[in-house]
N, CA, C and O of each residue as an XYZ file, in Angstrom:
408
protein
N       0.407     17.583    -43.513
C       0.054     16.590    -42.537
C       0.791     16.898    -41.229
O       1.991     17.117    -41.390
N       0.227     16.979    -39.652
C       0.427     17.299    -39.043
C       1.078     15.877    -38.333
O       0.411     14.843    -38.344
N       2.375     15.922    -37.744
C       2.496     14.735    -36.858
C       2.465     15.015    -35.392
O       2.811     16.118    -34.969
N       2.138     14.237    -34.752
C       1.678     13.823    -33.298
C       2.703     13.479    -32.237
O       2.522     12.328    -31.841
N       3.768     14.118    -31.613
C       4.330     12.950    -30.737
C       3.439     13.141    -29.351
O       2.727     13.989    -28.814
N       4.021     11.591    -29.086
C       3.516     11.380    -27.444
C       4.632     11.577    -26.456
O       5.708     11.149    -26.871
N       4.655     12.094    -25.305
C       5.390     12.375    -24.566
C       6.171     10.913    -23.491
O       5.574      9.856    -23.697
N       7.049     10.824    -22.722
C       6.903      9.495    -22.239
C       6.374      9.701    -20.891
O       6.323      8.773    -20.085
N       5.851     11.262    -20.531
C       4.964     10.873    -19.598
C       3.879     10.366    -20.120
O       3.660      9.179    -19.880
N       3.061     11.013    -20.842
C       1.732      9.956    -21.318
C       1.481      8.478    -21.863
O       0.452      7.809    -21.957
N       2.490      8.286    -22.108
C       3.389      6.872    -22.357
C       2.921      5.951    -20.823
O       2.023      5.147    -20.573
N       4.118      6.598    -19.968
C       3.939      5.888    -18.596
C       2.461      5.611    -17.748
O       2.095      4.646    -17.077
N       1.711      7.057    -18.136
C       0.487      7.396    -17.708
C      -0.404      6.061    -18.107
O      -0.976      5.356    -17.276
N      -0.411      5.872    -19.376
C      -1.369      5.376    -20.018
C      -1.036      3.821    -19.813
O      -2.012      3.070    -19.836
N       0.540      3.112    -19.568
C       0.715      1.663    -19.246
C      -0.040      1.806    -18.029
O      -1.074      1.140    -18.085
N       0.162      2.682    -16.527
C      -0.086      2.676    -15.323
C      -1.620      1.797    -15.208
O      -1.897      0.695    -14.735
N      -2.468      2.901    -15.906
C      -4.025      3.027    -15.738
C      -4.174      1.683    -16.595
O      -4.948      0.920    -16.018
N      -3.667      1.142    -17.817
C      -4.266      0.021    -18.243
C      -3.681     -1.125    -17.431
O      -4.285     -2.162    -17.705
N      -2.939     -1.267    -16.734
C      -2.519     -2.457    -15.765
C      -3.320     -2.012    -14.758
O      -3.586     -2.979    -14.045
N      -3.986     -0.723    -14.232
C      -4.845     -1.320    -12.923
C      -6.126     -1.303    -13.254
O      -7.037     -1.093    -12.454
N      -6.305     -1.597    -14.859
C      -7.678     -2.463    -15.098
C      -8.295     -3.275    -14.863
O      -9.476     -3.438    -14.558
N      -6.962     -4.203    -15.090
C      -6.779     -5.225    -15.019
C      -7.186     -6.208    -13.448
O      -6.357     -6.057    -12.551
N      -8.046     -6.887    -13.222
C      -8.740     -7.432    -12.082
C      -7.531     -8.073    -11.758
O      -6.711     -8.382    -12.623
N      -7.333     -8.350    -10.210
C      -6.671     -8.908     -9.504
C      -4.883     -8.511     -9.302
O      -3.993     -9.185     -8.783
N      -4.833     -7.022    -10.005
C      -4.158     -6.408     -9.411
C      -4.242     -5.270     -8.668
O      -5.149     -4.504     -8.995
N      -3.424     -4.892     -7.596
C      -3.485     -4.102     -6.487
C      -3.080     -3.124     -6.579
O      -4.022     -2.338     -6.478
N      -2.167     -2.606     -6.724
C      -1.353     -1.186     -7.633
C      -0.172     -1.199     -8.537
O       0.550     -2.195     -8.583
N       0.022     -0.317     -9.138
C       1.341     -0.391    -10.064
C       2.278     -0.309     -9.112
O       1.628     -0.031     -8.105
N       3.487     -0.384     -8.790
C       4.235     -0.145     -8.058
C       5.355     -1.503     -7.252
O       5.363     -2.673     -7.635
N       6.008     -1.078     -6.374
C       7.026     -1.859     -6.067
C       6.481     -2.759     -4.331
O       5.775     -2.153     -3.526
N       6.853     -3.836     -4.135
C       6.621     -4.029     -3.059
C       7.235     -4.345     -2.028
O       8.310     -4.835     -2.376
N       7.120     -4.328     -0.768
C       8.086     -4.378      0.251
C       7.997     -2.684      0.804
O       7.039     -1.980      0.487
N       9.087     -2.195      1.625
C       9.073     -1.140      2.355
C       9.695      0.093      1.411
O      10.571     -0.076      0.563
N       9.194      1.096      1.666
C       9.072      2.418      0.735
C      10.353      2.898      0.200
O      10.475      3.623     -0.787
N      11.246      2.458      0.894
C      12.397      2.773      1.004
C      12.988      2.103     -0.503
O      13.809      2.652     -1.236
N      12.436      0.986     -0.697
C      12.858      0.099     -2.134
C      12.376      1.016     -3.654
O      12.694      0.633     -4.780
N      11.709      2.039     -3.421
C      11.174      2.936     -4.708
C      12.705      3.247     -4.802
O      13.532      2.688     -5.523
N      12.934      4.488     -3.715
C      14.144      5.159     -4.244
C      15.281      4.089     -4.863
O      15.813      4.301     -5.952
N      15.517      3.187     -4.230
C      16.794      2.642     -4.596
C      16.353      1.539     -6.299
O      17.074      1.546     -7.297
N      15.286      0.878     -6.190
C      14.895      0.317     -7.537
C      14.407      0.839     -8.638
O      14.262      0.301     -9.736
N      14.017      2.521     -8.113
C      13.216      3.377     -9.365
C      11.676      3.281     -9.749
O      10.769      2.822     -9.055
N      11.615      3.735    -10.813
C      10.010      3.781    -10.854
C       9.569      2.594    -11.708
O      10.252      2.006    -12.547
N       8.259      2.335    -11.333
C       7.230      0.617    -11.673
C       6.697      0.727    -12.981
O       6.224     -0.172    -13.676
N       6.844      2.090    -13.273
C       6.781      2.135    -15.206
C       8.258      2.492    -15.937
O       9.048      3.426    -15.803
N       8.238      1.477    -16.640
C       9.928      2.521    -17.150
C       9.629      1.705    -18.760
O       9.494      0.531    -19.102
N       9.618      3.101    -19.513
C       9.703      2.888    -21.384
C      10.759      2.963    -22.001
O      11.637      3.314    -21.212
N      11.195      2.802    -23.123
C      11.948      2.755    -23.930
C      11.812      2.921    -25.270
O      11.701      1.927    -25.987
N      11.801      4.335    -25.853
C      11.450      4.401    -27.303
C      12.350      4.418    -28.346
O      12.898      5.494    -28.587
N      12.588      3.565    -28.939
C      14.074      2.863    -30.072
C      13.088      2.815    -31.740
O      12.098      2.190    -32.121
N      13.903      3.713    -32.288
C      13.144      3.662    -33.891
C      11.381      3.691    -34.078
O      10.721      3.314    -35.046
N      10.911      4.286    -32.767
C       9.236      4.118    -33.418
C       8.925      3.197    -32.349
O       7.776      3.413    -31.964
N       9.477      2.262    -31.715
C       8.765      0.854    -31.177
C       9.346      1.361    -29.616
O      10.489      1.506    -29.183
N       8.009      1.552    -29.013
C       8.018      1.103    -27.148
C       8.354      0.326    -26.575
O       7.385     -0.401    -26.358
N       9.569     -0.209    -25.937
C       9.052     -1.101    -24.870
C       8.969     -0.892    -23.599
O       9.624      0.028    -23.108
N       8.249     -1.602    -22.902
C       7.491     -1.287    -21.871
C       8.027     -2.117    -20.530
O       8.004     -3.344    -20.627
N       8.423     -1.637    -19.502
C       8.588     -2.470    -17.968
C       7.411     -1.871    -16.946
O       7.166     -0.675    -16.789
N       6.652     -3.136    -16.201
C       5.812     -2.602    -15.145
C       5.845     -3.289    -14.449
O       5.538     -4.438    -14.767
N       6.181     -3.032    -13.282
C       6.147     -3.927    -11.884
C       4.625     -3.796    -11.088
O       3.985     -2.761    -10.903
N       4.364     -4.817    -10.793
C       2.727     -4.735    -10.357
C       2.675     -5.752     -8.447
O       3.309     -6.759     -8.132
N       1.918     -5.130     -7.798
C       1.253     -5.839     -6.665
C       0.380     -6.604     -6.823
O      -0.637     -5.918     -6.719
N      -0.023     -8.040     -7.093
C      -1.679     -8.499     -7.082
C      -1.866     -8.467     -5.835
O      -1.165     -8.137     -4.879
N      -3.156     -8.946     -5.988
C      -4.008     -8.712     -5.273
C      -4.138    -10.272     -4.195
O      -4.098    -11.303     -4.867
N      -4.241    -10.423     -3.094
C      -4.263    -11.989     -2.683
C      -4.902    -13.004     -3.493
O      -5.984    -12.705     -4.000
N      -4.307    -14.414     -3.748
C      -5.115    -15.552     -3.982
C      -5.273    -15.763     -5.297
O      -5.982    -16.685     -5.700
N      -4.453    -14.702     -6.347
C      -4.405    -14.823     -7.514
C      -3.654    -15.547     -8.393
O      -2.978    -16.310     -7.703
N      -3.455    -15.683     -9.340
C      -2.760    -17.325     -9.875
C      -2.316    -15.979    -11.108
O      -3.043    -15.371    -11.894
N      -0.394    -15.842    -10.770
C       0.296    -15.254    -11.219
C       0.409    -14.869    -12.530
O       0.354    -13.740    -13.019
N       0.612    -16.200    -13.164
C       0.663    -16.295    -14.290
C      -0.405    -15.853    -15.452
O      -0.118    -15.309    -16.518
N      -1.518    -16.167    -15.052
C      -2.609    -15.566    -15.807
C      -2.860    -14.255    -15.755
O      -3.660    -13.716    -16.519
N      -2.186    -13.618    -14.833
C      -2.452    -12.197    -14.002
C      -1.574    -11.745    -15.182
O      -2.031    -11.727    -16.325
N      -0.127    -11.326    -14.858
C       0.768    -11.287    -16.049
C       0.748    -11.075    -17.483
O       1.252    -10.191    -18.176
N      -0.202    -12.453    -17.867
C      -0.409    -12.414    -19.077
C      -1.257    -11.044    -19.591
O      -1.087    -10.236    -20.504
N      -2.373    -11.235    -18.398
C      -3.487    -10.458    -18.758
C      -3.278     -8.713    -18.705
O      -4.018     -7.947    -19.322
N      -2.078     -8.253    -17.810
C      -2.085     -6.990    -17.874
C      -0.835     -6.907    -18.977
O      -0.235     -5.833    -18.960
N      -0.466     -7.692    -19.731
C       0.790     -7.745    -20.632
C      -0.369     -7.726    -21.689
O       0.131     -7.378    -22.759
N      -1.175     -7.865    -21.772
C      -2.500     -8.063    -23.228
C      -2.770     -6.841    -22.925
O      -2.493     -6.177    -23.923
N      -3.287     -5.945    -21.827
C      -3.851     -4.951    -21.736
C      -2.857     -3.410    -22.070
O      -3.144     -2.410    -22.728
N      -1.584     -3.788    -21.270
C      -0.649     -2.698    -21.819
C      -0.166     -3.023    -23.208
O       0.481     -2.170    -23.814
N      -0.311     -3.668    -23.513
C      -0.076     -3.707    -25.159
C      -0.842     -2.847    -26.140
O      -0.515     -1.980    -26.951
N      -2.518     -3.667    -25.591
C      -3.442     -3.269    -26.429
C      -3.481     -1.415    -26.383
O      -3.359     -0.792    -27.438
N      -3.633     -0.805    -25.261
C      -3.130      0.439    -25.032
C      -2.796      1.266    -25.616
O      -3.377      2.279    -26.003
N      -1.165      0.676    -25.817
C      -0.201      1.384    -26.484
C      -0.408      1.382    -27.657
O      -0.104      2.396    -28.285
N      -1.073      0.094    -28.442
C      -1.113      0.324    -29.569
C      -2.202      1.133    -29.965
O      -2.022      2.135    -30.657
N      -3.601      0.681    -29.479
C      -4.573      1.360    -29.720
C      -4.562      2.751    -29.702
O      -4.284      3.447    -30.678
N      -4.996      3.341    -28.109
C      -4.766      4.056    -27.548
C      -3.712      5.561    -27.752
O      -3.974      6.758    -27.640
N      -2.435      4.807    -28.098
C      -1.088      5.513    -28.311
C      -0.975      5.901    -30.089
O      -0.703      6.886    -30.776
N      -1.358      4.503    -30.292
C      -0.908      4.679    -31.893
C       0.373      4.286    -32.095
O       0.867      4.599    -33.179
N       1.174      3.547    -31.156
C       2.473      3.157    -31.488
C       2.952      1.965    -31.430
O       2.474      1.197    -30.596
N       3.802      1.611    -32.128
C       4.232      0.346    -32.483
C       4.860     -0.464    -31.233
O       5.615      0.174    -30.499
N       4.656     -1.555    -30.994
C       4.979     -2.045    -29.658
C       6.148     -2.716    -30.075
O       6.198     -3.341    -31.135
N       7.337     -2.587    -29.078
C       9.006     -3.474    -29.236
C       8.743     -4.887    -28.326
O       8.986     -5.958    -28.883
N       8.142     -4.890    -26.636
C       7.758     -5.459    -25.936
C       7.159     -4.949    -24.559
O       7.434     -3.894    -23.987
N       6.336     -5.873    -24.184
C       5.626     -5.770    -22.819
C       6.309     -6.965    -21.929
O       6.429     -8.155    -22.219
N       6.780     -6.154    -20.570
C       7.921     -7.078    -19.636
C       6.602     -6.401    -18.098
O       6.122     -5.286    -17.896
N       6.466     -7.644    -17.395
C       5.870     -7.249    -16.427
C       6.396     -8.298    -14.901
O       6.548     -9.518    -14.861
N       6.486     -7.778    -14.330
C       7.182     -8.491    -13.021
C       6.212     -8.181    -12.096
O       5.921     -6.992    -11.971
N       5.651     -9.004    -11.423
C       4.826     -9.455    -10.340
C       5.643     -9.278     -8.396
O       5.616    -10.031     -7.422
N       6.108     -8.252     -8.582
C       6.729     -7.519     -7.304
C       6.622     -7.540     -5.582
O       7.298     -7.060     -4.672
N       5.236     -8.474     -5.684
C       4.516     -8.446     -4.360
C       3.107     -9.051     -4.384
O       2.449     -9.062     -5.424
N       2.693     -9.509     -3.334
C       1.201    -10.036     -3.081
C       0.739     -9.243     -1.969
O       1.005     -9.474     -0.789
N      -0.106     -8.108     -2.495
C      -1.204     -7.319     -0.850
C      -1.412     -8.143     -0.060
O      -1.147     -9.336     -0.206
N      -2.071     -7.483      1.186
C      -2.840     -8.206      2.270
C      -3.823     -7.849      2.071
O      -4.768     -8.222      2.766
């Protein structure tokens, strides 16, 4: 039997793209002036402990959106993902709402 690992770039890859499925967000990433990447780091960051992922993504919505449901919904979607998708056992999905576009 052959085993499979996933890398934690494809890891990161694969939270990125399923949070900007997700309607009424704007990009993965940090918000405010550019300068805040370098010093806060990157808007995907994993953690693989015994088998189980967990997951941080900082997200932009999009104007006029009602936070909380937003949140939920790309926290359902990077989940589903990882598990589906990945094949791996989920530890948690943490998502912080970083900014509102214009």
């Amino acid at each position: 039997m052959a085993i499979l690992a996933v890398g934690p770039g494809v890891i990161r890859e694969t939270v990125r793209l399923a949070a900007l499925e997700v309607p009424g967000v704007q990009r993965v990433g940090r918000g405010g002036p550019a300068w805040r990447i370098l010093v806060a780091g990157p808007s995907v960051r994993i953690r693989v402990r015994d088998g189980r992922v967990s997951v941080s993504v900082w997200v932009v919505a999009k104007p006029r959106q009602r936070l909380v449901p937003l949140t939920g919904a790309v926290r359902e979607a990077v989940a589903s993902a990882v598990v589906r998708l990945l094949g791996m056992e989920l530890g948690g999905v943490t998502v912080v709402v970083d900014g509102v576009g214009a």
